[in-house]
C-alpha positions in Angstrom: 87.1 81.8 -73.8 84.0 83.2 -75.5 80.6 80.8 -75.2 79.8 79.8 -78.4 76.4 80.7 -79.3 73.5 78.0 -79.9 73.2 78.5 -83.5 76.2 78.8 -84.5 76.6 76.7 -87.9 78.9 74.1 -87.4 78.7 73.0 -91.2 78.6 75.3 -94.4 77.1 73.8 -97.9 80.1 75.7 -99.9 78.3 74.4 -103.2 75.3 75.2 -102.3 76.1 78.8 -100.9 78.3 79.5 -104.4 75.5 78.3 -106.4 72.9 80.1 -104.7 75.2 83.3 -104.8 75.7 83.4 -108.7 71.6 83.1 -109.1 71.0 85.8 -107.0 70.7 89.5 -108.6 73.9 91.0 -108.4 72.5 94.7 -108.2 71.7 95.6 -104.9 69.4 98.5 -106.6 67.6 95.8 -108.2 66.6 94.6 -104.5 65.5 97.2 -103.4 63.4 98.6 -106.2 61.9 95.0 -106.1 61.1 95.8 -102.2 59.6 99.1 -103.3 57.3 97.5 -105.6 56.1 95.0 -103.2 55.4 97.4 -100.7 53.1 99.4 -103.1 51.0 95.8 -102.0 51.1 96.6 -98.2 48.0 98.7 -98.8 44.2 97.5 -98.6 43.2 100.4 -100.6 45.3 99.8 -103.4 44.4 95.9 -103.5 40.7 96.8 -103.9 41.7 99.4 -106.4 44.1 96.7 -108.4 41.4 93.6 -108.0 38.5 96.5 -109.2 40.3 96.8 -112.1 41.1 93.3 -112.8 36.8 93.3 -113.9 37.0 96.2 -115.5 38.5 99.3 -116.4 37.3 102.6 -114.8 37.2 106.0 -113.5 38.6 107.6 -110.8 34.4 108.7 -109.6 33.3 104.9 -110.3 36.3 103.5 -107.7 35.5 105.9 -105.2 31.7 104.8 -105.3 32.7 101.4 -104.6 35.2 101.6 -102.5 32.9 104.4 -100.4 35.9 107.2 -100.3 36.6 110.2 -101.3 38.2 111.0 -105.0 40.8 112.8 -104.1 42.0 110.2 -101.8 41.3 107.2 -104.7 43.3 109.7 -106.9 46.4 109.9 -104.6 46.3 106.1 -104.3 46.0 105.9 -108.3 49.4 107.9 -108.6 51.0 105.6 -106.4 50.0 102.8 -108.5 51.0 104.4 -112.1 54.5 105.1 -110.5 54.8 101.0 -109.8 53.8 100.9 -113.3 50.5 98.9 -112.2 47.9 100.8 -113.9 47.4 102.4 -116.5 45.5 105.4 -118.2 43.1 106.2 -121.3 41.8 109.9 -121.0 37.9 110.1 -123.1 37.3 113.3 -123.3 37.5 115.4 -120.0 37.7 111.3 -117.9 40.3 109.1 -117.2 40.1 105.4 -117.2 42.2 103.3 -115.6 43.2 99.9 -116.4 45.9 97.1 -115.0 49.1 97.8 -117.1 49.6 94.4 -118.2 48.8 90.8 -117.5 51.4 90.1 -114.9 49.6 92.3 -112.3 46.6 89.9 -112.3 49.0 87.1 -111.9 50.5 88.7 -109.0 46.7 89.5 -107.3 45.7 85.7 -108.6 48.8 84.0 -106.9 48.8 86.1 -104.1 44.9 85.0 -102.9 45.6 81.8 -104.0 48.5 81.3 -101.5 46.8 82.9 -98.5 43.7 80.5 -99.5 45.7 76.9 -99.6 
């Protein structure tokens, strides 16, 4: 006779389980590109580089003065953040400016400091 273990659920919600099921997105690749794009979050680098550019747009020299780093390593990070499709970039002559890519990445930022503040 096999122990049963101590959280083992004795009850299951069936309703609540079915209706939770149907919500849920039904592409597993949709998952996991959503993890992918979080992740792009996990660094400090690219938060200062994102909340930078939520005061302004600019270069790829001007981040690396504030952020006291080299320009080829603020340029690596840059990539990274045009291939999550958070920034964007306007070229003026020989310089690139970057910018957020639309509102929704401030949101993100704003909600995220707001719920590690409360």
């Amino acid at each position: 006779m096999q122990k049963e273990s101590p959280h083992a659920c004795k009850v299951i919600h069936r309703e609540v389980v079915d209706r939770v099921r149907k919500a849920m997105p039904d592409e597993e690749d949709h998952i996991s590109e959503l993890g992918r794009f979080f992740k792009v979050f996990g660094d400090p680098t690219r938060l200062k580089i994102l909340y930078a550019l939520t005061i302004s747009e600019m270069c790829v020299c001007d981040i690396a003065a504030l952020l006291g780093m080299q320009h080829s390593a603020i340029s690596h990070q840059l990539t990274t953040l045009n291939g999550a499709r958070l920034v964007k970039q306007r070229k003026r002559g020989k310089v690139v400016y970057y910018s957020l890519r639309d509102r929704h990445v401030k949101t993100l930022l704003s909600q995220g400091f707001e719920h590690i503040t409360e």
